[in-house]
N, C-alpha and C positions, 0 to 999 in steps of 0.2 A: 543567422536566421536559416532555416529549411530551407530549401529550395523547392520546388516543387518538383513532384514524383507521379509519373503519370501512370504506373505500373509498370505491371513484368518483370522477367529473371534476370536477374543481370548473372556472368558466368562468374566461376570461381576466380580467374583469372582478371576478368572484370574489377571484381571485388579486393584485389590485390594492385588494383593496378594504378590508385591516389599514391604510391608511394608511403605510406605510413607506414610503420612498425608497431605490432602488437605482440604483445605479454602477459605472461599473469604480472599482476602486482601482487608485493612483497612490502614487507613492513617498512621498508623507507621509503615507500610511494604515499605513505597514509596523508602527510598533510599536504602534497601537490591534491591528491585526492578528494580531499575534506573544501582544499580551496576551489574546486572545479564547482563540486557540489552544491556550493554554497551559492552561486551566482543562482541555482533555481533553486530555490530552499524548498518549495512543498513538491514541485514534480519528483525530486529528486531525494528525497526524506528516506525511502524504504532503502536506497544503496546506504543512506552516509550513515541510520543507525546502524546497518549490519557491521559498519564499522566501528561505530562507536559502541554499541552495547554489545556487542556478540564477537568482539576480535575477529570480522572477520581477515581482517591482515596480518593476524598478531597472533592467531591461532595455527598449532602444529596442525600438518598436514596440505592438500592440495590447496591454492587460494582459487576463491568463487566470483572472481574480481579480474576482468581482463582490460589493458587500456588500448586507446590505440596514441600513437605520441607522433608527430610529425619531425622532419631534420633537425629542428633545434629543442628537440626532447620535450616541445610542449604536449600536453596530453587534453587530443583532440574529442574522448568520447571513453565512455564507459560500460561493458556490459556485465550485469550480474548471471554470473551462470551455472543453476543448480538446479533444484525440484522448481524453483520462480527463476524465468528469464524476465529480467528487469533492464534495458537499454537506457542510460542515462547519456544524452547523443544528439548533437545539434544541428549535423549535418550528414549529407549521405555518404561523405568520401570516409569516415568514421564510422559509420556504418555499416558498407559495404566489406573495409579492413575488420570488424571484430566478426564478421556473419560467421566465417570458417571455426570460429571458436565455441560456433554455441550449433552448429550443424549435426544433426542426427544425436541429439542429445535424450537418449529416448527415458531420462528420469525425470526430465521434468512433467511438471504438470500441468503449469501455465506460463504464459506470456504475457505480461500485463505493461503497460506506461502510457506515454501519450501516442496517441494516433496515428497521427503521419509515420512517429520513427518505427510503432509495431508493426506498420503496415505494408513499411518498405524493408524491417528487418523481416519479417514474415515471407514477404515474394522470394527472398533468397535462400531461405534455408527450410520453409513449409515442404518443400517434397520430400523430405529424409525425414520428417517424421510423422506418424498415424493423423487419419486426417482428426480437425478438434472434433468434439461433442460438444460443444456450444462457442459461439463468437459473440461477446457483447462490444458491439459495435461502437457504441458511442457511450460512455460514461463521463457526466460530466465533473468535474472538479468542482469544488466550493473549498475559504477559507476563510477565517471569522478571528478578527483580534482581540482584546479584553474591552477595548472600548466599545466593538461595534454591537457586542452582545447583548441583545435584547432578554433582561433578564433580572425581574423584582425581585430581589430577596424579601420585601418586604409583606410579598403579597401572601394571602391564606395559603401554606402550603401542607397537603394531609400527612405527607411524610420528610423524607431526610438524605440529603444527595451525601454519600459515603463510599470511600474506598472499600473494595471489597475486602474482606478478611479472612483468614484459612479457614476461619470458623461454614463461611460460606460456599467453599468448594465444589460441593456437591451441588447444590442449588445453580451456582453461577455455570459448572459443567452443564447444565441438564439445559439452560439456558443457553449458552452459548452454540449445544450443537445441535437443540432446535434452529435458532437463528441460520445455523450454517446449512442443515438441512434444505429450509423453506428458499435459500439464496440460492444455493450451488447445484440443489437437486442431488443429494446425496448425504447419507449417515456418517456421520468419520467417528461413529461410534465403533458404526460395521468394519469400517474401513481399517482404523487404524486405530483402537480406542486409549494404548498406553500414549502413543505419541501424542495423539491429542490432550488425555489427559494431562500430560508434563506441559504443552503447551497455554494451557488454562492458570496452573500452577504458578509456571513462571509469570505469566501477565499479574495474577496477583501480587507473586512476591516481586515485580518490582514497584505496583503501586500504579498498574497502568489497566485496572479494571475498574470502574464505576457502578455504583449500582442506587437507585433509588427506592429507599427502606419505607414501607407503608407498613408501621405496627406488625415486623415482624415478616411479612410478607414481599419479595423482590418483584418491584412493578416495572422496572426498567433495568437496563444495564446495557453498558458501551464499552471498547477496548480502545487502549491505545495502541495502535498494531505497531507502529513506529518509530521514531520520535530522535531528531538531531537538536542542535545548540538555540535552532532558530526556530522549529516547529514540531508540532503530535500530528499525525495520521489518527482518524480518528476511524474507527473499523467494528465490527458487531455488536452495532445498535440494534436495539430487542423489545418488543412490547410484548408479550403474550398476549396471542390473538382474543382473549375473551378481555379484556383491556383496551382494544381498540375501539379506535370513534369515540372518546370520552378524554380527548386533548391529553391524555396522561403522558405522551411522547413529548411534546411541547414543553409542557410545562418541566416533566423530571427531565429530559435532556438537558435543557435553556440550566436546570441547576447544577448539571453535572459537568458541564463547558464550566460554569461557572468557576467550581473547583479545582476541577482539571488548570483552569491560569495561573493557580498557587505554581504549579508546577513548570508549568510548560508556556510562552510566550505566545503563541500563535496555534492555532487550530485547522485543522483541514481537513477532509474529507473527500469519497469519489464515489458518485451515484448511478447507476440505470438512466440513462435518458426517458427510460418507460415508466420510471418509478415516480408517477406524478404528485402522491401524498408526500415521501420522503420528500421527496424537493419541496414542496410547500411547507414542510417542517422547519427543512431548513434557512430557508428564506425568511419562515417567520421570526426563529431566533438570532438572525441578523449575517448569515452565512452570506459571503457575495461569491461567482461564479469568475472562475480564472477563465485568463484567453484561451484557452486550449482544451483539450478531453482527453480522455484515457482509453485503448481498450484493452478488453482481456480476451485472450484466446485459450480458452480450457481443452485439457488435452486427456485423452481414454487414462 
């Protein structure tokens, strides 16, 4: 369990001073790793697919994976460290041992996990980089299994929950960075438009884009941003605002979870604590709220 952290800096020296050893991991850490991981399957989803779908331990080059291991080589905590600082991390003395590693790290973007651990990896290493341009405070977690899913196939429905297809690209693009626009308060058309575009790409080609088909027309669509042996992250959920208030979220989401269970065991999610409609979406298709929350710290 956490301890409780009542703020402030602790020093670099501090932070070295549990005794632990940290490293990058390397390809023979992958299943110490996968087995850490696992004991919090949805907090910890975005480290374990970078592992599993993206090599990241298995791919040439730098690894984005640092652990911390205490004298009998168990491995106390983990942090992701790239354009997303992801801490996957149970206590502070693993904590305080990986901060040095993700310190003045000025490519990332964001900072995002549960609370407590962003909030005390952040007092340690927030002065070496520019301050955020947004903090979302409290984000709550939700996760939904096949049983709990509130969700008639049998009822009137106008259209048709479907994987996305390459045929749809363009459409599901133009969708996707609205969504991330109206979220994030920024274009990653502007920003960055090849990157993103391969990023849309890949989500279709593995089969982790949803979209709800109305006679030709995309009235919905969700990603799986995610996704390990136990659960999907589920990530830009999309109504077109002239769609809204006419239950279409509801109804085409509730079928597109539905789908998504061919696939994937378990389902989860992380919302805005402000974002009062989304939460009652989610509630009403049967999502229940984990102990904890997430925040994100976006960074210039």
């Amino acid at each position: 369990m956490l301890r409780s952290w009542a703020g402030g800096k602790r020093s670099r020296g501090d932070a070295r001073s549990s005794g632990l050893q940290t490293r990058p991991l390397g390809r023979d850490d992958q299943a110490v790793a996968l087995a850490m991981l696992d004991r919090n399957p949805v907090r910890d989803v975005f480290i374990a697919s970078r592992i599993l779908h993206d090599g990241a331990l298995t791919s040439f080059g730098p690894s984005p994976l640092w652990g911390a291991f205490d004298d009998r080589e168990t491995l106390r905590g983990l942090l992701h460290i790239g354009p997303n600082l992801v801490p996957a991390i149970d206590d502070e003395d693993a904590c305080g041992a990986l901060a040095p590693a993700a310190s003045g790290l000025y490519l990332a973007r964001m900072m995002v996990g549960e609370r407590a651990m962003v909030e005390l990896l952040w007092s340690l290493i927030g002065a070496s980089y520019p301050a955020p341009r947004e903090v979302r405070t409290r984000q709550h977690v939700y996760a939904v299994g096949p049983s709990e899913l509130v969700h008639d196939p049998d009822a009137g429905q106008p259209g048709l929950a479907r994987l996305a297809a390459k045929a749809d690209e363009d459409r599901v693009l133009r969708l996707s960075a609205a969504m991330y626009a109206e979220e994030m308060g920024e274009n990653p058309l502007a920003r960055d438009p090849d990157g993103y575009r391969r990023r849309v790409r890949m989500l279709t080609a593995r089969g982790w884009t949803y979209v709800y088909d109305v006679d030709g027309e995309l009235w919905f669509k969700m990603d799986i941003g995610c996704a390990s042996d136990r659960t999907a992250q589920i990530q830009g959920v999309y109504v077109p605002p002239e769609l809204r208030g006419r239950g279409v979220g509801t109804l085409a989401m509730a079928a597109c979870c539905a789908l998504a269970f061919e696939r994937h065991p378990s389902l989860s999610l992380y919302v805005n604590d402000f974002n009062a409609p989304a939460i009652a979406l989610y509630e009403r298709i049967g999502f229940r709220q984990e102990p904890y929350d997430f925040q994100t710290i976006m960074l210039p």
